[in-house]
C-alpha positions in Angstrom: -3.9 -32.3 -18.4 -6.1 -32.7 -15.3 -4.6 -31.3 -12.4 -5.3 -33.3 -9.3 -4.9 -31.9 -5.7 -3.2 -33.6 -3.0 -5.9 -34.9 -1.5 -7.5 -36.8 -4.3 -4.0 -38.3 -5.1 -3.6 -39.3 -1.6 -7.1 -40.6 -1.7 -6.4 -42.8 -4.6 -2.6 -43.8 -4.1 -2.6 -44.4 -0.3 -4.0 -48.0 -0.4 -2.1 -49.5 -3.1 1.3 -47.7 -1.7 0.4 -49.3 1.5 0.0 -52.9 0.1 3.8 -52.8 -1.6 5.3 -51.0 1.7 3.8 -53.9 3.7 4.6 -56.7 1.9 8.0 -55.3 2.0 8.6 -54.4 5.4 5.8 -57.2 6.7 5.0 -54.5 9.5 1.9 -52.4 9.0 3.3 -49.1 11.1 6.3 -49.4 9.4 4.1 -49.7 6.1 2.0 -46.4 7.2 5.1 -44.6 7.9 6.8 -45.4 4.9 3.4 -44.3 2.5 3.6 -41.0 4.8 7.2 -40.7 3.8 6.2 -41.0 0.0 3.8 -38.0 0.3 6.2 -36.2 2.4 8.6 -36.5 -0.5 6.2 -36.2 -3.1 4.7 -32.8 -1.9 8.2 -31.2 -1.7 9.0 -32.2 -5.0 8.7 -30.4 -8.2 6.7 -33.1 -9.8 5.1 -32.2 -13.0 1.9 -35.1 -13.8 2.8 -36.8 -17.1 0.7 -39.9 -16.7 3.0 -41.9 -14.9 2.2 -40.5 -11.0 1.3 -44.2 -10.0 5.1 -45.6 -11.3 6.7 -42.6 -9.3 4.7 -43.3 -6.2 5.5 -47.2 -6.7 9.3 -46.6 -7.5 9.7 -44.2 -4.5 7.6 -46.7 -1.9 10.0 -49.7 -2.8 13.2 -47.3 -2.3 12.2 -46.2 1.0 10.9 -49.7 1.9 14.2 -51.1 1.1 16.0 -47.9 3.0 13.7 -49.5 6.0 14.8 -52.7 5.7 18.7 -51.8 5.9 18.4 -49.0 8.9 18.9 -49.7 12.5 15.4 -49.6 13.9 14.6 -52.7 11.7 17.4 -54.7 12.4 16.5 -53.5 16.3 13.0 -55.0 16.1 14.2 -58.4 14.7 16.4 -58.8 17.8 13.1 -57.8 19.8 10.8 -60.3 17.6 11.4 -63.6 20.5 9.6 -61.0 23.0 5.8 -61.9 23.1 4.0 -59.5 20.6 1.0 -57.7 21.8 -1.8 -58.3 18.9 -3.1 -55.3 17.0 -5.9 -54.3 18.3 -7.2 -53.0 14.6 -5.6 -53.4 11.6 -6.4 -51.9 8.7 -8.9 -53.6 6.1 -6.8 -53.7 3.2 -3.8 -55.7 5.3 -6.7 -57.3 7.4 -7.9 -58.7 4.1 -4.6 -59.5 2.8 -3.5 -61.2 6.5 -6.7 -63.7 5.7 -5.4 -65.3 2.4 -3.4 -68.2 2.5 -1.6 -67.2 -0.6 -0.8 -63.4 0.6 0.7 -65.3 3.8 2.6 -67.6 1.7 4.0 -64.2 -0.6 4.8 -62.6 2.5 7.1 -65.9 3.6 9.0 -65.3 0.7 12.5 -63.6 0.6 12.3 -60.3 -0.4 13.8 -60.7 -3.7 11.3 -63.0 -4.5 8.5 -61.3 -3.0 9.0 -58.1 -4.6 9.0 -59.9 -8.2 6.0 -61.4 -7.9 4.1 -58.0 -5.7 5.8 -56.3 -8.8 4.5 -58.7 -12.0 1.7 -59.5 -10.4 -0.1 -56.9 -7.8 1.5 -53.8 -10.1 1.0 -56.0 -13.4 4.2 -54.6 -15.0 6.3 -56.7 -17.3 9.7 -58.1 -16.9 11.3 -55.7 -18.6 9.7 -52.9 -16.3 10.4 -54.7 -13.6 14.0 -55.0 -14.9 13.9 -51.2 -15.2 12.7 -50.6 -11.9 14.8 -52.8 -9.9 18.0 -52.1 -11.6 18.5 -56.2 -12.7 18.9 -58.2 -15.4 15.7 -59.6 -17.3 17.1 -62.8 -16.8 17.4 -62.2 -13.3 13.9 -61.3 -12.9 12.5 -64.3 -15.1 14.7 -66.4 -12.9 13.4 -64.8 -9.6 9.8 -64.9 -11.1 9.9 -68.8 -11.9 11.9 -69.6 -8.4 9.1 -67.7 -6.4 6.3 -69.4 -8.7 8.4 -72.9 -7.3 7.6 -72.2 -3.9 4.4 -70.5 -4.2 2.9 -74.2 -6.4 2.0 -75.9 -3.4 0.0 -73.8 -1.4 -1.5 -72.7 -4.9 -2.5 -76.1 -6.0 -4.1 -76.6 -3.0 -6.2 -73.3 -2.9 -7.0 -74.5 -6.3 -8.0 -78.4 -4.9 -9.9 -76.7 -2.4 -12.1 -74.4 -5.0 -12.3 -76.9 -7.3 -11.9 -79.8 -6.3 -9.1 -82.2 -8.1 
């Protein structure tokens, strides 16, 4: 099998890692310091390429997202959140472009057990039975999760859809 060096998997995994981390943690230097994190981890470890690199770098960016979301610092920045917020100067184009959509803002305003179902079925295209697998639930939990996050996402995608299409 191909062997590919860091930089090249770095180069192809980095913006796709930084989507999911973002659309966790909805904070884009948390986001970059979680993906660093991920190929921290990744080039300490004894990682032998079977085809599945991407699943690994996936499963490893939603643990560490969700290790963000529990620790201190977060739970320290949502006390600070009613303190005026200076803009970012840049952004990066992938979040940038994301930031712009109506329905990205609408899957970022979801819970995170909803948001990660459908940044997971959807952004990842797995299955529910891989997403099952990855999150450690039920499949019934997921479809549930999956149709619930659907429910809330229907108006703002009907009227994307009016808006393209017209009725």
């Amino acid at each position: 099998m191909l062997e590919l060096n860091f930089g090249q998997i770095l180069e192809e995994h980095s913006e796709h890692l930084l989507r999911i981390a973002y659309y966790y943690t909805k904070n884009l230097h948390a986001a970059e310091d979680i993906v660093q994190d991920v190929f921290i981890k990744y080039s300490k470890s004894n990682y032998k390429e079977q085809g599945q690199l991407r699943a690994y770098l996936t499963k490893i960016t939603i643990n560490k997202s969700k290790d963000y979301l529990k620790s201190w610092a977060y739970r320290k920045i949502q006390l600070q959140e009613h303190l005026p917020i200076i803009p970012f100067l840049q952004k990066d184009r992938v979040i940038q472009k994301e930031l712009q959509s109506t329905i990205g803002e609408t899957i970022l305003s979801l819970s995170l057990k909803y948001r990660e179902v459908i940044i997971l079925y959807y952004y990842e295209e797995l299955n529910t039975t891989k997403i099952a697998s990855l999150l450690q639930i039920p499949e019934s939990t997921v479809r549930t999760r999956h149709r619930r996050a659907l429910e809330k996402l229907r108006p703002v995608l009907s009227k994307e859809w009016e808006e393209l299409y017209g009725q």
